[in-house]
Z-matrix of the N, CA and C atoms (Angstrom, degrees):
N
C 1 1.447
C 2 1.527 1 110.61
N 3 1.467 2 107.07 1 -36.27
C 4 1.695 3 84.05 2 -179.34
C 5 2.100 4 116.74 3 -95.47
N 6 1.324 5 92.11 4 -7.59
C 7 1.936 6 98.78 5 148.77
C 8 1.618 7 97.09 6 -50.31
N 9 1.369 8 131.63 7 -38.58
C 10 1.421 9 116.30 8 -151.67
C 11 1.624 10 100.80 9 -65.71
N 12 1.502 11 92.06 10 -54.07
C 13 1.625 12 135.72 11 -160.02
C 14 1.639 13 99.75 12 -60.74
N 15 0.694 14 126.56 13 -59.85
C 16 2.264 15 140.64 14 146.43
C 17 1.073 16 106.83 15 -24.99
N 18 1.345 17 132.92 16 -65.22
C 19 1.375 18 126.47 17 -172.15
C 20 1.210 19 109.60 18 -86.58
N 21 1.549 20 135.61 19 -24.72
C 22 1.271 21 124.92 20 176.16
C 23 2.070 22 99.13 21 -72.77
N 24 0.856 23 116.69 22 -60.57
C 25 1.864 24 125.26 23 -179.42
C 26 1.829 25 96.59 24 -24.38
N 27 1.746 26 100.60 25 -48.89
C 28 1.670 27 104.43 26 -175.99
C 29 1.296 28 116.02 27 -60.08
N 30 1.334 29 116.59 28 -18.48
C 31 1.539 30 116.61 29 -155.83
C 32 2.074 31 113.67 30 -73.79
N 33 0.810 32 128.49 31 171.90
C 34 1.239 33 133.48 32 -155.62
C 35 1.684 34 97.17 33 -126.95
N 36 1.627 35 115.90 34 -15.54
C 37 1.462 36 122.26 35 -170.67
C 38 1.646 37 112.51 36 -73.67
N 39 0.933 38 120.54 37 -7.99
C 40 1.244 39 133.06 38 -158.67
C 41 1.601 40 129.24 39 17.39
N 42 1.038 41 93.78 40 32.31
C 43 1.931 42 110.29 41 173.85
C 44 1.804 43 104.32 42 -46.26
N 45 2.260 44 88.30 43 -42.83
C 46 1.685 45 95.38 44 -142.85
C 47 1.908 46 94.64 45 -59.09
N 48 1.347 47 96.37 46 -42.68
C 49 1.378 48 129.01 47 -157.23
C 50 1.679 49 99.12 48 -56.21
N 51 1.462 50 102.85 49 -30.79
C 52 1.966 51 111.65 50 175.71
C 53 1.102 52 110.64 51 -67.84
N 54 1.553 53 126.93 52 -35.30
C 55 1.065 54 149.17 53 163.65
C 56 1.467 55 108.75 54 -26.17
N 57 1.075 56 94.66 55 -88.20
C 58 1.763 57 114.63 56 -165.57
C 59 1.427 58 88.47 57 -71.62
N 60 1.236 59 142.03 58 -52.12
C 61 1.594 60 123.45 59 177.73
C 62 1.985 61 107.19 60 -27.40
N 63 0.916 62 91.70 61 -77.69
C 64 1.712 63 118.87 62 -175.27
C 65 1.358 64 99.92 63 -41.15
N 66 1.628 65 139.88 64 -57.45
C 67 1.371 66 141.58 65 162.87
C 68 1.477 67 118.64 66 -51.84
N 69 1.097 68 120.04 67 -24.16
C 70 1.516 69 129.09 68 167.82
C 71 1.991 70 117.15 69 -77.91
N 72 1.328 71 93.18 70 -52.65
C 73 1.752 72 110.96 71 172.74
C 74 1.353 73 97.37 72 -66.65
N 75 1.359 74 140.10 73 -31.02
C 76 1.375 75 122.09 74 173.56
C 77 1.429 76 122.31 75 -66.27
N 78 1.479 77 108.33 76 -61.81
C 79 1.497 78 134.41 77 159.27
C 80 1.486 79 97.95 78 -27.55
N 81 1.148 80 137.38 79 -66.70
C 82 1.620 81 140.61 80 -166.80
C 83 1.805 82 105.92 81 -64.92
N 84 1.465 83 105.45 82 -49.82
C 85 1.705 84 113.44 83 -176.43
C 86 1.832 85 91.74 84 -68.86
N 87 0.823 86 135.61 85 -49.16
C 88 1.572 87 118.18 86 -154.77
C 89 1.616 88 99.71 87 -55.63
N 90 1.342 89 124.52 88 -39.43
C 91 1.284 90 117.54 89 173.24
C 92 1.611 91 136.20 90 -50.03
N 93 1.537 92 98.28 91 -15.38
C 94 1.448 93 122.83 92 -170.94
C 95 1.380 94 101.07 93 -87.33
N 96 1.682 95 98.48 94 -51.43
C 97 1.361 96 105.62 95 -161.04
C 98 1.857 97 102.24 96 -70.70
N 99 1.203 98 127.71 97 -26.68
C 100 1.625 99 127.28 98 -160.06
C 101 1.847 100 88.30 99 -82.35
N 102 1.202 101 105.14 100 -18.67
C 103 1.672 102 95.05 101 -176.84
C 104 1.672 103 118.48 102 -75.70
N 105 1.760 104 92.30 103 -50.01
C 106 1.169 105 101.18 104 163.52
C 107 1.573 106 148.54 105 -47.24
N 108 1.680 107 96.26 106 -17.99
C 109 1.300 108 92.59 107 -172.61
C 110 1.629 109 99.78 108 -103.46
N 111 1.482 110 90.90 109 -19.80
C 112 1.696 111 100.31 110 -167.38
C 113 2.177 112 106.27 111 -65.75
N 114 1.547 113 74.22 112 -24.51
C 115 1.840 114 77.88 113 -169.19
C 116 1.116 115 119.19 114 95.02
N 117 1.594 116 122.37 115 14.85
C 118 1.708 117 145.31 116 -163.57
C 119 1.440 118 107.60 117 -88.53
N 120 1.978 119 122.12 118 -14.53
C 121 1.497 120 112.65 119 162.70
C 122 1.402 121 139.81 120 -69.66
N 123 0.699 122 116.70 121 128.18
C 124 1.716 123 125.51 122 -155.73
C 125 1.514 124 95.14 123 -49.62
N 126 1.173 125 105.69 124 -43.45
C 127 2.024 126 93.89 125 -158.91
C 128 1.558 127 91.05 126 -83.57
N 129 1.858 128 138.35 127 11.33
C 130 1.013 129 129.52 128 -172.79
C 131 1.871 130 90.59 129 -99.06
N 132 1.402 131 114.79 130 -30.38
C 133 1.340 132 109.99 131 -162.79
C 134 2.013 133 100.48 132 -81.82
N 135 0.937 134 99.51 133 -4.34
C 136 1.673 135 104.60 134 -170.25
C 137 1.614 136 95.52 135 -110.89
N 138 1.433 137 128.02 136 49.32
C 139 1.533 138 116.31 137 170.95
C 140 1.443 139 100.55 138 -67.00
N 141 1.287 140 149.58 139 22.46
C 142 1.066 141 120.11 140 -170.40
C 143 1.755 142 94.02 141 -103.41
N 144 1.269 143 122.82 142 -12.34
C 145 1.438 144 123.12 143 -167.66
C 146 1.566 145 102.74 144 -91.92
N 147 1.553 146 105.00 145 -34.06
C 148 1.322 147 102.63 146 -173.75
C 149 1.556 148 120.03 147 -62.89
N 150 1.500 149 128.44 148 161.87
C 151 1.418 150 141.68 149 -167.09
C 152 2.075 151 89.79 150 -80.23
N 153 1.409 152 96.19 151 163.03
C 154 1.141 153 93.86 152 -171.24
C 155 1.977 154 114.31 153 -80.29
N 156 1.224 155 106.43 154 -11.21
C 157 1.149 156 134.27 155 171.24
C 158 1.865 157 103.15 156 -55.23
N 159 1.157 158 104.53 157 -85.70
C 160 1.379 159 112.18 158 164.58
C 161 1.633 160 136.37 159 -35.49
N 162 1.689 161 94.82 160 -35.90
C 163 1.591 162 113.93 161 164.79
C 164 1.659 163 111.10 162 -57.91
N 165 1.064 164 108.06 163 -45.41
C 166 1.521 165 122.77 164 178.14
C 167 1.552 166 130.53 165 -60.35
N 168 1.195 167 109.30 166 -33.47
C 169 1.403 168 128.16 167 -171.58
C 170 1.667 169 113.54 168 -95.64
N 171 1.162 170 90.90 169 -21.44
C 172 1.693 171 99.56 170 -157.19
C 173 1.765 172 102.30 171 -69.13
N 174 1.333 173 114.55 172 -48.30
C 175 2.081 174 100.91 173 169.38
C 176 1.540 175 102.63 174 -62.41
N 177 1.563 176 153.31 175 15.58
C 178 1.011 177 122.33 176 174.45
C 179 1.605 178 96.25 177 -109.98
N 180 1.391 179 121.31 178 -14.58
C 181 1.267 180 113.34 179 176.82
C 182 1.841 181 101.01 180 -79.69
N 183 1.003 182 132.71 181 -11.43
C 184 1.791 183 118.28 182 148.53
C 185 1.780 184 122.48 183 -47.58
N 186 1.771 185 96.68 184 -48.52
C 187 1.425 186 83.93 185 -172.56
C 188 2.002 187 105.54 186 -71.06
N 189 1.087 188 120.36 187 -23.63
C 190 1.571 189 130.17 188 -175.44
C 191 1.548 190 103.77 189 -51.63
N 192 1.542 191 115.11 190 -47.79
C 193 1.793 192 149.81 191 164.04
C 194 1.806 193 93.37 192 -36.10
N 195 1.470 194 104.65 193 -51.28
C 196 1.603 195 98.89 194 -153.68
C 197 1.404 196 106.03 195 -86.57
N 198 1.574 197 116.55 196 -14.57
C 199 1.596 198 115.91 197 -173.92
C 200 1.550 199 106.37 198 -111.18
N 201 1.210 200 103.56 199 12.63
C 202 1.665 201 91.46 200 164.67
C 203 1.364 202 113.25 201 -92.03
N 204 1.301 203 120.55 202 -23.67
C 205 1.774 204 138.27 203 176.18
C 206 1.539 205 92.19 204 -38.79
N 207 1.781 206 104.44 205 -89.20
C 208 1.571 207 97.76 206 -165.30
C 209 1.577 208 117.08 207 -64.79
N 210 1.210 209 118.53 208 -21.46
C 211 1.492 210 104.14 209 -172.37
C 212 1.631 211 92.70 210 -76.87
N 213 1.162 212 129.03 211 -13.02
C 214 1.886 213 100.24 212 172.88
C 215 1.530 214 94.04 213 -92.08
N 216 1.336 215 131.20 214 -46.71
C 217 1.293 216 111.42 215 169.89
C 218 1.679 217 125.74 216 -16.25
N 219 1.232 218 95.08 217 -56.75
C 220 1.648 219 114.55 218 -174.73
C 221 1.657 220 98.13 219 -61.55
N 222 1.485 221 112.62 220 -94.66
C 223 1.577 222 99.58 221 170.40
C 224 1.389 223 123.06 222 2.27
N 225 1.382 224 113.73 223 -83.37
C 226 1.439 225 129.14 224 -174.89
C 227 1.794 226 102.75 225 -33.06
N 228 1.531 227 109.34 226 -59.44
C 229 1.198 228 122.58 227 -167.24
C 230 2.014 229 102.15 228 -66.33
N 231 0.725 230 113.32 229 -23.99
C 232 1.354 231 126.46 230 167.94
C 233 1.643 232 131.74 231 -69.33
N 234 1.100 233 98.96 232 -55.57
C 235 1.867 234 119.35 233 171.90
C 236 1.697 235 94.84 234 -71.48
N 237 1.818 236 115.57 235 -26.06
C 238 2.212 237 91.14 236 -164.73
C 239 1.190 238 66.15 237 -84.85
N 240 1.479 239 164.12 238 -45.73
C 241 1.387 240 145.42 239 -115.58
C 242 1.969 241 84.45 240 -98.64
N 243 0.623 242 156.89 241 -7.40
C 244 1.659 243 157.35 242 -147.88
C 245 1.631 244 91.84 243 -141.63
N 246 1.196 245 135.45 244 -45.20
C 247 1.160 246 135.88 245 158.28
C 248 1.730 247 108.10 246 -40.45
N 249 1.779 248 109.47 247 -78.94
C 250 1.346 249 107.73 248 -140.94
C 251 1.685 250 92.99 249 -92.41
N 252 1.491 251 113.13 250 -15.53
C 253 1.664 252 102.04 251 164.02
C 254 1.440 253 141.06 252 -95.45
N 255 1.453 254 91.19 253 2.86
C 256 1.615 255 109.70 254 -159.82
C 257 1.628 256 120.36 255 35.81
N 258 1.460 257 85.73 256 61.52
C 259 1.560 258 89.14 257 174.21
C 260 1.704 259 120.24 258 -98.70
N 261 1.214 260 133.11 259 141.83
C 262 1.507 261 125.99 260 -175.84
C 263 1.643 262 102.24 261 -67.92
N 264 1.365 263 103.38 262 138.82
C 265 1.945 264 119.84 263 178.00
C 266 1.574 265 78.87 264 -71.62
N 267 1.702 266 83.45 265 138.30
C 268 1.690 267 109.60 266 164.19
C 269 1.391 268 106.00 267 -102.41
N 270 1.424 269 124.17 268 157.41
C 271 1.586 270 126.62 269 139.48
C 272 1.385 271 143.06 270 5.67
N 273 1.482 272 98.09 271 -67.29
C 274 1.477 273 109.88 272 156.73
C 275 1.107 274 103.52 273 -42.31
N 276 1.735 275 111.90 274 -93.05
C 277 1.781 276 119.41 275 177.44
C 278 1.084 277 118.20 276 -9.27
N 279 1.584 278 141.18 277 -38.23
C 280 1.459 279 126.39 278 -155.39
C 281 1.647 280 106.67 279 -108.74
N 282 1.394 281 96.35 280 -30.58
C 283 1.196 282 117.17 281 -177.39
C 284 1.797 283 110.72 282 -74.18
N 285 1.155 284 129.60 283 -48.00
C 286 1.186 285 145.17 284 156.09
C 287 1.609 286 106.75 285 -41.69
N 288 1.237 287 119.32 286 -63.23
C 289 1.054 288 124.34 287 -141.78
C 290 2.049 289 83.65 288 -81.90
N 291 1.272 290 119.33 289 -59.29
C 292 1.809 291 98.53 290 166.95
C 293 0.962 292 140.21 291 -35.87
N 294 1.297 293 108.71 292 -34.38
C 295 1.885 294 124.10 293 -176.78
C 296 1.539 295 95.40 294 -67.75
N 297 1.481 296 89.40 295 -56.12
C 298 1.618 297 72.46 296 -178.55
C 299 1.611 298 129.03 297 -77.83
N 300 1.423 299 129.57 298 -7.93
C 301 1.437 300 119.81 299 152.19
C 302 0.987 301 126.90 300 -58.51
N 303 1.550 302 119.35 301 -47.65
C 304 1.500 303 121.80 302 177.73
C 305 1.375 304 103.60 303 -67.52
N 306 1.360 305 143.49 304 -25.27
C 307 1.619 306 133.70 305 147.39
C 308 1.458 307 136.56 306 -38.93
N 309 1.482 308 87.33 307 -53.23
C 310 1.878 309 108.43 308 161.43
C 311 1.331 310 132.45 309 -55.54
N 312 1.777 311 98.87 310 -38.12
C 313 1.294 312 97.30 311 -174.00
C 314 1.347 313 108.56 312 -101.72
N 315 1.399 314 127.34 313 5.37
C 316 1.909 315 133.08 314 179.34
C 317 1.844 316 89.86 315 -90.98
N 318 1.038 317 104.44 316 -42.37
C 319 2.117 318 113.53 317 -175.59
C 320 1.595 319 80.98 318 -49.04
N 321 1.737 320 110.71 319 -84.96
C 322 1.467 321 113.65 320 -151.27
C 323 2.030 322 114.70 321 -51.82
N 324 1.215 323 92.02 322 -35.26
C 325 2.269 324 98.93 323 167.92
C 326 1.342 325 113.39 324 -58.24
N 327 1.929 326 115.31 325 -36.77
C 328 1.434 327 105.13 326 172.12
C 329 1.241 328 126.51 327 -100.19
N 330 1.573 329 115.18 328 9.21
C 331 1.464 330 115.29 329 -172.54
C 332 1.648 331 102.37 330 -116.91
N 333 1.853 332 116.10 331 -7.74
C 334 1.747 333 109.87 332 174.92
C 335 1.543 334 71.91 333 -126.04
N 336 1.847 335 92.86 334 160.29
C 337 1.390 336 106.51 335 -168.67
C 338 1.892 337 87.68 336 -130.77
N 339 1.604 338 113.67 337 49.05
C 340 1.699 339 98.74 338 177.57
C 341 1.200 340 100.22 339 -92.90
N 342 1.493 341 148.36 340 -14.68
C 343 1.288 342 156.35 341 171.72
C 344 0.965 343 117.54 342 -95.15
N 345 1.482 344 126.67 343 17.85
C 346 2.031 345 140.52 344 160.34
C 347 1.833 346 80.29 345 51.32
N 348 0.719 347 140.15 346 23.51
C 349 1.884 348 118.32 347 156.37
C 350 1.472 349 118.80 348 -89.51
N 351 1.423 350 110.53 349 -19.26
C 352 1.818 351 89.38 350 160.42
C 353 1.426 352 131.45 351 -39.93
N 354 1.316 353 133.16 352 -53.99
C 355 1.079 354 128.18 353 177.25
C 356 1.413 355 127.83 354 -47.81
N 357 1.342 356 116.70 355 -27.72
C 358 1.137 357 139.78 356 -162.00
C 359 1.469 358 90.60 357 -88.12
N 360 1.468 359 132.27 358 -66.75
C 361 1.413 360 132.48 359 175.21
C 362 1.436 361 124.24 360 -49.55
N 363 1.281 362 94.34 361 -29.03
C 364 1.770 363 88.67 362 -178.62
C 365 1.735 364 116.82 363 -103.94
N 366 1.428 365 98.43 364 8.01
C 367 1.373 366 105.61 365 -168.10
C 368 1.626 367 114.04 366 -69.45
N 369 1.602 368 124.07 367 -14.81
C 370 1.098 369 147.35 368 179.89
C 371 1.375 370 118.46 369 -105.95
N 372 1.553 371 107.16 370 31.10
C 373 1.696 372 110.84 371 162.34
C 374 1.592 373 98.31 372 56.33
N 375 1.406 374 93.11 373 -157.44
C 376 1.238 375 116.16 374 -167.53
C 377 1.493 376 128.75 375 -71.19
N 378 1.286 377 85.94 376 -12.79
C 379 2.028 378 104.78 377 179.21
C 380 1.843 379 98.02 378 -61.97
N 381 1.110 380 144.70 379 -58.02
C 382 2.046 381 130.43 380 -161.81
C 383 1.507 382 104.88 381 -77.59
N 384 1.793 383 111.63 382 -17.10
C 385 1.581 384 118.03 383 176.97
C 386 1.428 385 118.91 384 -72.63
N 387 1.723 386 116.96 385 -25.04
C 388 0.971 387 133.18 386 -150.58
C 389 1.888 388 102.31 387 -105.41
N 390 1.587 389 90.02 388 -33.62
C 391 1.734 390 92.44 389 178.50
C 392 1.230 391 92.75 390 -79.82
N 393 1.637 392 126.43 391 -53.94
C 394 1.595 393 108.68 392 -175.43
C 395 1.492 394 104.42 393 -39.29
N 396 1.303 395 140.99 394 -107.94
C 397 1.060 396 132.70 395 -151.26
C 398 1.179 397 122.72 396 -49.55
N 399 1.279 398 121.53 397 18.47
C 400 1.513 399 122.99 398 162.66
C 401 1.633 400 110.69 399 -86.97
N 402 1.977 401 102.60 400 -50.49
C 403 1.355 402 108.92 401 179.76
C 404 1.830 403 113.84 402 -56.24
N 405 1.045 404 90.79 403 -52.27
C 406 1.591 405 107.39 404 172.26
C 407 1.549 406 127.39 405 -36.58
N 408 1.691 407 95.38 406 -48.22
C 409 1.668 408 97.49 407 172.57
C 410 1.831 409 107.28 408 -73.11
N 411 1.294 410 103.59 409 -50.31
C 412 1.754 411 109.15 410 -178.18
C 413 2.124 412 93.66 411 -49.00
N 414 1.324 413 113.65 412 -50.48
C 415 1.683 414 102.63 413 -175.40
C 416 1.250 415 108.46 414 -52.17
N 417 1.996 416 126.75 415 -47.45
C 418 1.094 417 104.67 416 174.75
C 419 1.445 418 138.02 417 -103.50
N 420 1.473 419 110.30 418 25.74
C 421 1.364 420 112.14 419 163.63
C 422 1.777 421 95.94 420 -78.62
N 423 1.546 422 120.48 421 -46.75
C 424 1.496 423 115.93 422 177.70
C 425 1.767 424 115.57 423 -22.69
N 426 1.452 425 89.54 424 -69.82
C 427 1.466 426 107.70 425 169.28
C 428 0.981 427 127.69 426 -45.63
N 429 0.886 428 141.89 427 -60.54
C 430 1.713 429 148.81 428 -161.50
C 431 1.834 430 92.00 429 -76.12
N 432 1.398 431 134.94 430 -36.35
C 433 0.946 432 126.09 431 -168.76
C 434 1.291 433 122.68 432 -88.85
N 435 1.657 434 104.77 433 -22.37
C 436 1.428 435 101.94 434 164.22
C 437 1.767 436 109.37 435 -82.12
N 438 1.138 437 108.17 436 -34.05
C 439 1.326 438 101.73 437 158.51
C 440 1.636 439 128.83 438 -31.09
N 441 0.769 440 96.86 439 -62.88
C 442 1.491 441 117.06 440 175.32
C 443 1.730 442 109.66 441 -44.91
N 444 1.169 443 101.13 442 -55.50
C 445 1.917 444 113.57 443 173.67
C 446 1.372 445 110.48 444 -47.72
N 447 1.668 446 126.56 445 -39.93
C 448 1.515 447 125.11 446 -144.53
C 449 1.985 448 99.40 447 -115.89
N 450 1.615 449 96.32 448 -35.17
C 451 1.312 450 115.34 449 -178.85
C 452 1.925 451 113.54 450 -11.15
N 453 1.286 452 143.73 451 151.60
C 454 1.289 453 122.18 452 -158.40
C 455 1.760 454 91.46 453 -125.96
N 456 0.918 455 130.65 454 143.17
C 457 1.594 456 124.75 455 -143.85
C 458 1.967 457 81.78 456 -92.37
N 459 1.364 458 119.84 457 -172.42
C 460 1.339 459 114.91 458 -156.04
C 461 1.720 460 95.09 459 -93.58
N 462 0.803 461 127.03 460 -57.58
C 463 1.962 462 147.13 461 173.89
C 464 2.407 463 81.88 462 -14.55
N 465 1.766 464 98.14 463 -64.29
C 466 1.530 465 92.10 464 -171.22
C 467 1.679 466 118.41 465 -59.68
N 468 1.413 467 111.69 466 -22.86
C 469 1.261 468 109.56 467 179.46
C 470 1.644 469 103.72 468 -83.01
N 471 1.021 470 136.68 469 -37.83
C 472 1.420 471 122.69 470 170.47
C 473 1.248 472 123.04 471 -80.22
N 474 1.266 473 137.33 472 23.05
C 475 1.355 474 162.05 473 166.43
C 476 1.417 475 95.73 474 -95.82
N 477 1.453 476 139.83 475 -58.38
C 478 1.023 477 126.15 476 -114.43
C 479 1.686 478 75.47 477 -127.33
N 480 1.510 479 129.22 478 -7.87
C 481 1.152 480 132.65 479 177.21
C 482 1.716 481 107.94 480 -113.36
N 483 0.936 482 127.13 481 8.02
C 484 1.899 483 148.36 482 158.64
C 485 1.812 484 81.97 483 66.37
N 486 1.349 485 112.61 484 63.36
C 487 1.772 486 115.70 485 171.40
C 488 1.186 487 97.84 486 -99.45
């Protein structure tokens, strides 16, 4: 297994390297996301400044918080499965897997404010909270279903874990 782990590190394909990107961007988002739901962002504890527009929207960007979890889960679970089976990305996969960046990355613009575009995102209520978690669910039904195609039946996981 670690011949595997050696020769994949050598490789030039950079699947492995998407890998650990995506395990790192998760690790970094969960911090976003525990704030978000908790209600721990500063411009969430000051509704009194915000427009009433913004007042409105702001619990639906929690649920947006709660569906980026599994859809990178999924990803992740997707890229080791293309990693450790060398299987070719389908449609779904690619397609899934954008929806859900461009999900990830509208969450992370409205949930850090170092590029002053929060205001700008949340200035339209509940309407960009509401498409996110629309795109988001369509990214992770993508996911989960190609998942489902590549998934490694249980006999390979205890093989591959000496059970």
């Amino acid at each position: 297994m670690l011949d595997d782990i050696r020769s994949a590190l050598n490789t030039d394909d950079g699947q492995l390297w998407l890998l650990i990107g995506l395990c790192v961007a998760l690790l970094l988002t969960m911090e976003a996301v525990e704030e978000a739901v908790e209600g721990a962002w500063p411009h969430q504890r000051r509704t009194r400044r915000m427009q009433i527009g913004q007042q409105r929207g702001q619990p639906f960007w929690a649920l947006v918080a709660l569906l980026v979890l599994p859809g990178a889960v999924l990803a992740i679970l997707n890229v080791g499965m293309v990693v450790w089976k060398d299987v070719p990305r389908s449609d779904a996969m690619l397609t899934g897997g954008l929806l859900l960046g461009i999900g990830w990355a509208l969450f992370v613009l409205g949930s850090v404010d170092r590029l002053r575009v929060r205001r700008f995102l949340t200035q339209g209520g509940p309407a960009l909270p509401l498409v996110l978690t629309t795109v988001l669910v369509i990214a992770i039904a993508l996911l989960l279903s190609s998942f489902w195609d590549i998934r490694p039946s249980v006999e390979t996981i205890r093989e591959s874990l000496g059970v």
